[in-house]
C-alpha positions in Angstrom: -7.0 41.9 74.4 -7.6 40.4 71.0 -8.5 37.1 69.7 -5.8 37.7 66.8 -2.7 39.1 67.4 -1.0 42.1 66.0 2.0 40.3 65.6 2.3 36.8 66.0 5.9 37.5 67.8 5.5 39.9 69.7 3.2 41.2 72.6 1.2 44.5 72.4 3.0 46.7 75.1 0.9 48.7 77.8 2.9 51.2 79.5 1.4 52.7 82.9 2.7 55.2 84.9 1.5 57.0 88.5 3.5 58.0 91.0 1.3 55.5 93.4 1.3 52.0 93.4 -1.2 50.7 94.6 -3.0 51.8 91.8 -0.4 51.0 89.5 -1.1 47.4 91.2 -4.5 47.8 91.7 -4.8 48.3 87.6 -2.2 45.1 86.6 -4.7 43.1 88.9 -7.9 44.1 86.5 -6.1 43.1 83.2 -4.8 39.7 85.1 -6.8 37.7 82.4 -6.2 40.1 79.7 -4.3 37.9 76.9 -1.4 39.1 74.2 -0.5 42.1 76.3 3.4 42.6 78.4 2.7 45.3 81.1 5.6 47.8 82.2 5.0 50.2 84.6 6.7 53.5 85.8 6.1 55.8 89.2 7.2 59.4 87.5 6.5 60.9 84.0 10.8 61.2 84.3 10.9 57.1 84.0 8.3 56.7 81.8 10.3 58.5 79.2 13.5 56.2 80.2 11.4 53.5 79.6 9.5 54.3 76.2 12.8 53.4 73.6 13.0 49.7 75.3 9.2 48.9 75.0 8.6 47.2 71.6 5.1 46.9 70.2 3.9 49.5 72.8 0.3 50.3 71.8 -1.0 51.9 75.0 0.0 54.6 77.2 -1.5 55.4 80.6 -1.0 58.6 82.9 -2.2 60.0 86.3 -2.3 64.0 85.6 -1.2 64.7 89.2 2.2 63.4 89.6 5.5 65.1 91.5 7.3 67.1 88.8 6.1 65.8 85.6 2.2 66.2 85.2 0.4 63.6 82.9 -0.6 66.2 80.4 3.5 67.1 79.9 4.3 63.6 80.3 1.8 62.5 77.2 3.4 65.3 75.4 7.0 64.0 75.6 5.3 60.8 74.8 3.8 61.8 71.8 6.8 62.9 69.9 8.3 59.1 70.8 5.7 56.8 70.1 2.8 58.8 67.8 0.9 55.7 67.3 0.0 54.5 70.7 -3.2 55.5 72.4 -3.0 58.0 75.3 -5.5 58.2 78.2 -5.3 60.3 81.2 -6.2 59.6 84.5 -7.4 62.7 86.9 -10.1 63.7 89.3 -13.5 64.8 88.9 -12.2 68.4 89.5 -8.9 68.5 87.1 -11.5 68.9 84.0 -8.9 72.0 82.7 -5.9 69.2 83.1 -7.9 66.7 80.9 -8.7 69.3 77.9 -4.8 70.3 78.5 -3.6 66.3 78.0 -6.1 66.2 74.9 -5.1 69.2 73.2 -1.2 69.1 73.6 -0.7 65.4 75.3 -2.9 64.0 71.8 -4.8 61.8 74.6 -7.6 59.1 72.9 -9.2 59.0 75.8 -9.8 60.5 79.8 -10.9 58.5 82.7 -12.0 60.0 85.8 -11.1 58.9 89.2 -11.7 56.9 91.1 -13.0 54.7 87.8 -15.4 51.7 87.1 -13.5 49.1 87.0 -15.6 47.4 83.8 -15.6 50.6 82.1 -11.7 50.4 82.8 -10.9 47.7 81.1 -13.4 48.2 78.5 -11.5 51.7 77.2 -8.2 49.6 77.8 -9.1 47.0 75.0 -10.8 49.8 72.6 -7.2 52.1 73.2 -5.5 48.9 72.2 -8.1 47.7 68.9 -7.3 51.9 67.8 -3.6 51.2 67.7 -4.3 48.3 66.2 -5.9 49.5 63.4 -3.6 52.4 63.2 -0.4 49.9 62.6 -2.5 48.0 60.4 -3.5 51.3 58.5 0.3 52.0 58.0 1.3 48.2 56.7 -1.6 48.4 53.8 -0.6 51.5 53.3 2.9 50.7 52.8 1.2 47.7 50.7 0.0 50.0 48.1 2.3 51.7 48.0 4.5 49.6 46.7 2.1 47.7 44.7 1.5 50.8 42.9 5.0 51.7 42.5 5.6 48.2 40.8 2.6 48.5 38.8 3.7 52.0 37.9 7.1 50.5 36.8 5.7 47.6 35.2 5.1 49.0 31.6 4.0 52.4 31.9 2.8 52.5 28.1 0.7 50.0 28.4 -1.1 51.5 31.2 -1.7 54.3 28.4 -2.6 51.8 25.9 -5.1 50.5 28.4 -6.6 53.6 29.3 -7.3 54.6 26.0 -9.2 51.6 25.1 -11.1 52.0 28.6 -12.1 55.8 27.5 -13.2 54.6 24.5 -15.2 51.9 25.5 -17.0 53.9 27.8 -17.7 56.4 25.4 -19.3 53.6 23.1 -21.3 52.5 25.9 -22.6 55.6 26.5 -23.4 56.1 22.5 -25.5 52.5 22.6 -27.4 53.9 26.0 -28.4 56.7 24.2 -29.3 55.1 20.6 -31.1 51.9 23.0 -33.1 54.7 24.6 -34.3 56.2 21.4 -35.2 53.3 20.2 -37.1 51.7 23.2 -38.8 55.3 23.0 -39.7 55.1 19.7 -40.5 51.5 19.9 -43.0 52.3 22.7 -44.3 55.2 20.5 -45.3 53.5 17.7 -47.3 50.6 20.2 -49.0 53.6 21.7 -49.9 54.8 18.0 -51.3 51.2 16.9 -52.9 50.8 20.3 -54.9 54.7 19.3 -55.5 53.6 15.9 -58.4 50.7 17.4 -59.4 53.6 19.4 -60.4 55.8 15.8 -61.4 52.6 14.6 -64.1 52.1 17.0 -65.0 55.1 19.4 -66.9 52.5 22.0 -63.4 51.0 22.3 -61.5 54.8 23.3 -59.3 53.9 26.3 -60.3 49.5 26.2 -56.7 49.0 25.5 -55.5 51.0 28.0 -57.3 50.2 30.5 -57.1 46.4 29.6 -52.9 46.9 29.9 -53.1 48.5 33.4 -55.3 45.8 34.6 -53.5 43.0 33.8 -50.0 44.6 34.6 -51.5 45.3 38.1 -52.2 41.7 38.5 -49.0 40.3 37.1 -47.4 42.5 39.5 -49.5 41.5 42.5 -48.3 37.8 41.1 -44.2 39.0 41.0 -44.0 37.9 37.5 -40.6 39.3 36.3 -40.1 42.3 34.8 -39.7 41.2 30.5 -43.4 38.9 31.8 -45.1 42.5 32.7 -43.4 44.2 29.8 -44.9 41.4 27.7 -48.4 41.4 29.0 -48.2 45.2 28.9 -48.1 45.2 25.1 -50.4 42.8 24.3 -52.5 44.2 26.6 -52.1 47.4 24.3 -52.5 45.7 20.8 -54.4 42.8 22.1 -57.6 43.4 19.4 -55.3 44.6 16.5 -56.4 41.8 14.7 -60.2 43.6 14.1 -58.5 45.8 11.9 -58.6 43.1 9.0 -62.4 42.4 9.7 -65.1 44.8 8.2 -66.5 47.1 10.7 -69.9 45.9 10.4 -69.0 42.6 11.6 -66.6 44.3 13.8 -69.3 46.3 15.3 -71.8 43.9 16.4 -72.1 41.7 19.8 -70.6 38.2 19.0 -74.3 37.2 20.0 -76.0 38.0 17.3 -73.5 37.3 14.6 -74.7 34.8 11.9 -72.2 31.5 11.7 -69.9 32.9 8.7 -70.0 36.2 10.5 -68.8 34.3 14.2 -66.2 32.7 12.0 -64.8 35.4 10.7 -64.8 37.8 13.8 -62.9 34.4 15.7 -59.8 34.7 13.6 -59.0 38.1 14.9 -56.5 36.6 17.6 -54.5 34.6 15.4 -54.9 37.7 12.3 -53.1 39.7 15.4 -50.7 37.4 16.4 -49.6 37.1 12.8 -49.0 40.9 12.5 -46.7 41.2 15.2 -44.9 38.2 14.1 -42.9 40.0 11.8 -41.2 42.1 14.7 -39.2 39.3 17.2 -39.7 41.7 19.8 -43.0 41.8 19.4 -43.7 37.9 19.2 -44.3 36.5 23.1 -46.7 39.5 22.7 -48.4 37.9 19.6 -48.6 34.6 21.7 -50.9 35.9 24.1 -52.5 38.0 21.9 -53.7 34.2 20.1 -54.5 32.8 23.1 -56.6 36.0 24.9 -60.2 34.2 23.7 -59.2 30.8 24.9 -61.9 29.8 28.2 -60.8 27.8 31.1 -63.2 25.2 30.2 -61.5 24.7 26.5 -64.2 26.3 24.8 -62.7 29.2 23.4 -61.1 30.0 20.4 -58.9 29.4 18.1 -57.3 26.4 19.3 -59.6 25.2 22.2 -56.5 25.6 25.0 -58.2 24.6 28.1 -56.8 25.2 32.2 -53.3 25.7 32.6 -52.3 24.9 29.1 -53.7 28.5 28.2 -50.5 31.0 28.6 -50.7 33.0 31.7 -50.1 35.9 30.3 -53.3 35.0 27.9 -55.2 33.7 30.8 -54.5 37.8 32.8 -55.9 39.4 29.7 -58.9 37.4 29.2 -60.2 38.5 33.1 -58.7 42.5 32.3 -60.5 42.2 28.7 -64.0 40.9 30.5 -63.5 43.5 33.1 -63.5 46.7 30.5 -66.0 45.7 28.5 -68.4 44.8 31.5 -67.7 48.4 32.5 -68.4 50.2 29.3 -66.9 53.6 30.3 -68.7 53.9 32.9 -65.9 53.8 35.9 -68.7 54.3 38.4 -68.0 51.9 41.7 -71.2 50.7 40.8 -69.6 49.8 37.7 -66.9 48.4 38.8 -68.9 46.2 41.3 -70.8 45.0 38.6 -68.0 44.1 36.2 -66.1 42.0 39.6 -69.5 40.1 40.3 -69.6 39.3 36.3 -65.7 37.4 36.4 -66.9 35.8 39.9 -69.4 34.2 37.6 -67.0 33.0 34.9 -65.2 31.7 37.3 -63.6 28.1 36.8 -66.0 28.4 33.0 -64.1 31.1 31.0 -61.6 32.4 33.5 -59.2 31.1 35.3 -60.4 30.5 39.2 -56.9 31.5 40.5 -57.0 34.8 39.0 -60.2 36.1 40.2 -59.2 37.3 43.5 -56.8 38.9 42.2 -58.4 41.1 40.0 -61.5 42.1 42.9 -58.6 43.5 45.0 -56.6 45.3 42.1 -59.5 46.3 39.7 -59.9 49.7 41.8 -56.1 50.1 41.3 -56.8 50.8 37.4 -60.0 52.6 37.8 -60.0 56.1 40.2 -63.5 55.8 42.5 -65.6 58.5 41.6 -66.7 60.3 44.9 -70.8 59.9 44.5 -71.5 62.4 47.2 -74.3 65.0 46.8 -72.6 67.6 47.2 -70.7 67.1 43.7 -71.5 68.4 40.6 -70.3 67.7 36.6 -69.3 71.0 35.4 -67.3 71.6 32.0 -64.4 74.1 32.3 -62.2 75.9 29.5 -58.5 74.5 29.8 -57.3 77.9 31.1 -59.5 77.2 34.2 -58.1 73.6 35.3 -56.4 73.3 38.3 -54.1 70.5 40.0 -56.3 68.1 42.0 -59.8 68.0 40.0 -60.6 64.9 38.8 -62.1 64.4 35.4 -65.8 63.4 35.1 -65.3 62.0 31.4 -62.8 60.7 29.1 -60.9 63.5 27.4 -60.7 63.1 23.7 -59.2 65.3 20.6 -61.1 66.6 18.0 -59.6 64.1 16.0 -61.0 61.2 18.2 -57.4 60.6 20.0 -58.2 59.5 24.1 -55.9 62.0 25.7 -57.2 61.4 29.4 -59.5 58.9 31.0 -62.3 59.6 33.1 -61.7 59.6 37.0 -57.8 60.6 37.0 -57.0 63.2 39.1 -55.4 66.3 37.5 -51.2 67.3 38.2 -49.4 70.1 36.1 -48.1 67.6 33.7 -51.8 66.9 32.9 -53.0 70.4 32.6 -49.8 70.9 30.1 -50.7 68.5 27.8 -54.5 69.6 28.0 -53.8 73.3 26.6 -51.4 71.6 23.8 -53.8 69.2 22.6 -57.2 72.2 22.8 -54.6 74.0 20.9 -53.4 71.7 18.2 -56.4 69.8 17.9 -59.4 70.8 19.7 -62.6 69.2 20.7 -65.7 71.0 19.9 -66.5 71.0 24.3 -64.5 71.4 27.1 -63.1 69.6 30.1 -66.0 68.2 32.3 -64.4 67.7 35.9 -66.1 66.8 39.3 -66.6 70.1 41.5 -68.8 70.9 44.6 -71.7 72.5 44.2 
C-alpha cells in the first residue's frame, strides 16, 4: 500500500469482515498485488471482535452493514472502543443510506462504500484508509517526540530558559526602538531632499516641478531596466538634486541658454555638476548620488562635460538622467501629448551623439508613464475653481503653486481626497493669489 513502511517489522493489518465469502474472497483477490499489508478476515461482527486483540499493526477495518446478528454499524462501534486509530468503512446497499449515517455517527466510520462497488475506486479508498492511519500513528510518535523533548528541555536548566527569555524580550524591544528611530530618520532624510530639491524650484520658477519630473522619469526607466532597489533609490535622488550645483552660480548666468553664453560665462555655468557633486559629498549617503550628479552632462560621443566620459564609461545612472533631463526641458511645462511627442522625437535625434542609443526606447515607451495625457477633446474646457469646489477625479490643467512659489501639484494629475486635503491646507496657509484651474466639460 505504501512505498515506505510504517514499521519496518511489521505489516499493516486489514481486518475484513461479511458474513459472505465470496465477497470476502472476491475483495483479498483485488488487493492480491497490494504490498506491506497481512489480511485477516472474519464472517460475523461476533468474530471480528475475537479477532481484533490478536491483530497487530491493524490500520484498517472493513464491514458489511447487513450481517446475521451483529450489524456493521454495531460492529464498528465495538470496534472503535478497541482499536481508535484504525480507519472504518462500511459496506451497504444503495438503499441502507440511514445505516451508513448510523455507522458514521456512532461506528466513527472514515469512509462508506456502496454496493456492489467499483473495483478501482475500491482499492483506491483502501490505500487512502490505510495512508490516514498512517499518519494518525505517525501523528502520535512526534507527538510523543515533543513531548519528551520538551520535558527534557524543560528539565534542562529552567533558569536559563528565563535568562534567555529576558534577553530575547529585550532584544526585540531594541529592535523595535531602531525601526522606529531608522524611520524617522529615513523620513526626515527624505524631507530635507524634497526641501533642497524646492529650493531650485524658488530659485528659478521656469525650473518649478524639472526635478521632479526629471526623478520620475528616470526611476521609471531604471525600473523598466530591473536595476535593484538602492540603484533606483540612488537615481531617484540625484534625479531630485541633480542641478544643485546652480545654486553657487549667479543667476544671470544661471538664467540664460548655454547657447548664448560668452566663453568665461560657458565655463562657469559647466562646473555646476562637479560644484553639486561636491555638496553632497559631505553626506556618505548622499555620495553614489553626487557621482551621477557629476556625470549627468557627459554625451555619448565624449563631448560633454566635465571630464569628457564617453559610451559606457559614463555611469548608468548618469547616462538615465541625461535622456529624463533632455526630456523636461524639451517639454517646458507644457505636458501636452503634443509636447511630449515632440520632446521623444528630440532624444531620437541625440541618439548614439549625446544620449545613449540603448536608452532611447526606453524612455518613448515610459515617458507617458511620468506625464498624465491631457484629453484634447472639444468638448473640454480650462476652468479655475475655489478649493472648496474640487472634487475627486478632475484633473488639473496647470501646475499648482503656493503663494510662496512652492510646486504643490503638477499639471495633468488626476485629483484623490488626499490631493484635495493638502490643496485647502496649503490655500490656507499660504495662498496663491488664483485658484485651481482643472479640465471640465463644457
Amino acid at each position: 500500500m505504501s512505498d515506505t513502511p510504517l514499521n519496518e517489522n511489521l505489516l499493516v493489518s486489514i481486518l475484513l469482515v461479511d458474513d459472505e465469502e465470496n465477497i470476502l474472497r472476491s475483495i483479498q483477490r483485488l488487493l492480491m498485488d497490494e504490498e506491506d499489508i497481512d489480511i485477516t478476515t472474519a464472517t460475523s461482527g461476533e468474530e471480528g471482535l475475537k479477532l481484533l486483540p490478536g491483530l497487530v499493526n491493524l490500520g484498517l477495518i472493513v464491514s458489511d452493514q447487513r450481517m446475521p446478528g451483529m450489524t456493521g454499524a454495531q460492529f464498528l462501534e465495538k470496534a472503535r472502543s478497541m482499536n481508535p486509530d484504525a480507519s472504518r468503512i462500511i459496506l451497504t446497499g444503495y438503499a441502507d443510506v440511514g445505516a451508513a449515517v448510523d455507522a458514521i455517527n456512532k461506528g466513527g466510520a472514515w469512509r462508506y462504500l456502496a454496493k456492489p462497488w467499483n473495483d478501482e475506486e475500491l482499492v483506491r479508498v483502501f490505500r487512502e484508509g490505510l495512508e490516514h492511519y498512517r499518519i494518525i500513528i505517525e501523528n502520535h510518535r512526534l507527538n510523543a517526540l515533543v513531548l519528551k523533548q520538551k520535558q527534557e528541555l524543560e528539565e534542562w536548566n529552567s533558569s536559563l530558559k528565563q535568562r534567555v527569555l529576558a534577553q530575547t524580550t529585550e532584544i526585540r524591544k531594541k529592535n523595535e526602538e531602531l525601526h522606529e528611530v531608522n524611520r524617522v530618520v529615513k523620513n526626515a532624510f527624505n524631507g530635507i531632499i524634497t526641501a533642497f530639491s524646492e529650493l531650485l524650484n524658488l530659485r528659478d520658477h521656469r525650473c518649478i516641478s524639472h526635478g521632479k519630473n526629471v526623478s520620475q522619469l528616470a526611476c521609471n526607466a531604471a525600473r523598466t531596466l530591473k536595476l535593484s532597489t538602492t540603484e533606483i533609490e540612488t537615481i531617484r535622488i540625484a534625479g531630485l538634486l541633480h542641478d544643485i550645483g546652480e545654486l553657487g552660480i549667479p543667476d544671470d548666468i544661471v538664467m540664460k541658454d548655454p547657447e548664448i553664453m560668452t566663453p568665461d560665462e560657458r565655463q562657469i555655468y559647466k562646473s555646476h555638476p562637479v560644484r553639486g557633486q561636491t555638496a553632497l559629498d559631505a553626506v556618505e549617503q548622499l555620495c553614489p548620488a553626487g557621482l551621477l550628479i557629476r556625470h549627468h552632462h557627459e554625451r555619448w560621443d565624449g563631448d560633454g562635460f566635465p571630464d569628457q566620459l564617453a559610451g559606457n564609461g559614463i555611469p548608468l545612472g548618469a547616462r538615465i538622467l541625461s535622456c529624463a533631463d533632455l526630456i523636461d526641458r524639451t517639454m517646458r511645462h507644457d505636458h501636452s501629448p503634443r509636447a511630449l511627442a515632440a520632446a521623444v522625437a528630440r532624444i531620437e535625434l541625440e541618439a548614439g551623439r549625446s544620449l545613449d542609443p540603448e536608452l532611447i526606447k526606453i524612455f518613448c515607451s515610459t515617458a507617458a508613464e511620468t506625464y498624465p495625457a491631457f484629453d484634447d477633446r472639444q468638448n473640454l474646457v480650462e476652468r479655475e475653481l475655489r478649493p472648496g469646489a474640487l472634487h475627486v477625479g478632475m484633473r488639473l490643467a496647470r501646475n499648482i503653486i503656493s503663494g510662496t512659489g512652492l510646486l504643490l501639484l503638477g499639471q495633468g494629475e488626476e485629483l484623490d481626497e488626499s490631493h484635495i486635503a493638502s490643496i485647502n491646507r496649503y490655500y490656507r496657509n499660504d495662498p496663491p493669489d488664483h485658484g485651481i484651474f482643472v479640465l471640465l466639460e463644457r
